[in-house]
C-alpha angles and dihedrals in degrees: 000000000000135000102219096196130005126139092239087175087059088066123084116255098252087054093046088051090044088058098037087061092042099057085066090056104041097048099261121164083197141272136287099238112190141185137258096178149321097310089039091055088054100051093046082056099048085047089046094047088059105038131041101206085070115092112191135231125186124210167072126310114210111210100087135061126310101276119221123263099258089062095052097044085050093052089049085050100051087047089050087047096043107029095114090063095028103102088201145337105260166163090056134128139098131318110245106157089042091049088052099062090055129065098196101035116159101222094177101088092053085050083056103048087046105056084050093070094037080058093049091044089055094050091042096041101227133128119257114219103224133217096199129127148156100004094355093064084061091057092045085053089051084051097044092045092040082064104031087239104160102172101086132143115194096197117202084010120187128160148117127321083248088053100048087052098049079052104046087046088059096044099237126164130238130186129229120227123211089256088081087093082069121019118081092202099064089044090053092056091051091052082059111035120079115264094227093058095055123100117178122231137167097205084216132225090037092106116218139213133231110047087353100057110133093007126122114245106255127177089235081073088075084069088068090042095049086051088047091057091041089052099048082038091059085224127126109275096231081055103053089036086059094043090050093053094034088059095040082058100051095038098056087033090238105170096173130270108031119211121218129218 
């Protein structure tokens, strides 16, 4: 199995080290770490360069305050220097949550930063993690398609029956959270949206209720959401378990052992 998203720089370190070992003993071919912004991208790295399971992401979350122009051109620069062993841009997007709590929010210079990274992805030929959802997702589609960049992963994706056509047309992924044990309208997501373009991710540390209440995020909660999918797919459950991390693989292009430079 494979995480497709979690902030794995956001745990502590006895909690990164807790997970790191568990993913030897519950059958993981790794996680998916990405970036929230120039320090985060140092410290994935640091996490990727000494475990193999860690596949890296580079980029720019953007649910915080415009950054200055030196962090953005250095995180363009780590991702120049480590793209080869860079699996996608991301986290980057638009910030929803941030642009809702103010009436008179400018949300030009986060279009901007974005595509800059949609521009970079394309050079570099990788695929960008995206924080986009409900009409965002809209203006991240306008950009994608803007660009013909087809490999795109809308992780904790929710948004409208017309969104989730536009995506499905384009053959984007999205990724399943573990809230999809309680919340009808991620279930109702996974009834519509193809089988073969679903990954599973928890986004740790973000905690979760249900089953999950008090818990710390941990990547061995995608299992209950994988049976979860299986079960409202109608599919076996070995089958939809191997589709899922066949397409996280090839995806993300992870071919086993990674060697860093």
């Amino acid at each position: 199995m494979i995480d497709a998203h979690i902030h794995l720089d956001w745990y502590k370190r006895e909690e990164q080290l807790q997970i790191l070992d568990d993913l030897r003993q519950n059958n993981f071919s790794g996680l998916i770490a990405v970036s929230s912004d120039l320090e985060s991208c140092r410290k994935v790295w640091d996490l990727s360069s000494r475990n193999e399971h860690v596949h890296p992401a580079f980029g720019w979350h953007p649910e915080q305050s415009i950054p200055g122009k030196a962090e953005l051109d250095e995180i363009e620069a780590l991702i120049r220097r480590h793209h080869h062993d860079l699996v996608a841009i991301g986290e980057i997007g638009l910030p929803y949550y941030k642009r809702k709590k103010d009436a008179h929010f400018n949300l030009q210079p986060y279009l901007e930063i974005l595509e800059r990274f949609i521009l970079l992805a394309k050079e570099l030929d990788l695929p960008v993690v995206l924080h986009a959802i409900y009409e965002d997702a809209e203006l991240v589609c306008d950009l994608l398609e803007k660009h013909h960049i087809k490999i795109a992963h809308f992780h904790w994706f929710k948004g409208s029956a017309s969104t989730l056509q536009r995506m499905m047309k384009n053959k984007y992924k999205i990724s399943i959270t573990p809230d999809c044990l309680y919340e009808n309208e991620i279930q109702e997501i996974i009834r519509q949206y193809p089988l073969e373009l679903l990954m599973v991710e928890t986004d740790g540390p973000w905690q979760f209720e249900g089953p999950f209440r008090g818990k710390m995020t941990h990547p061995v909660m995608i299992k209950q959401s994988i049976k979860m999918i299986s079960e409202i797919k109608g599919k076996p459950l070995n089958c939809v378990k191997n589709l899922i991390v066949n397409t996280t693989k090839s995806f993300y292009n992870i071919r086993g052992k990674r060697l860093i430079k």
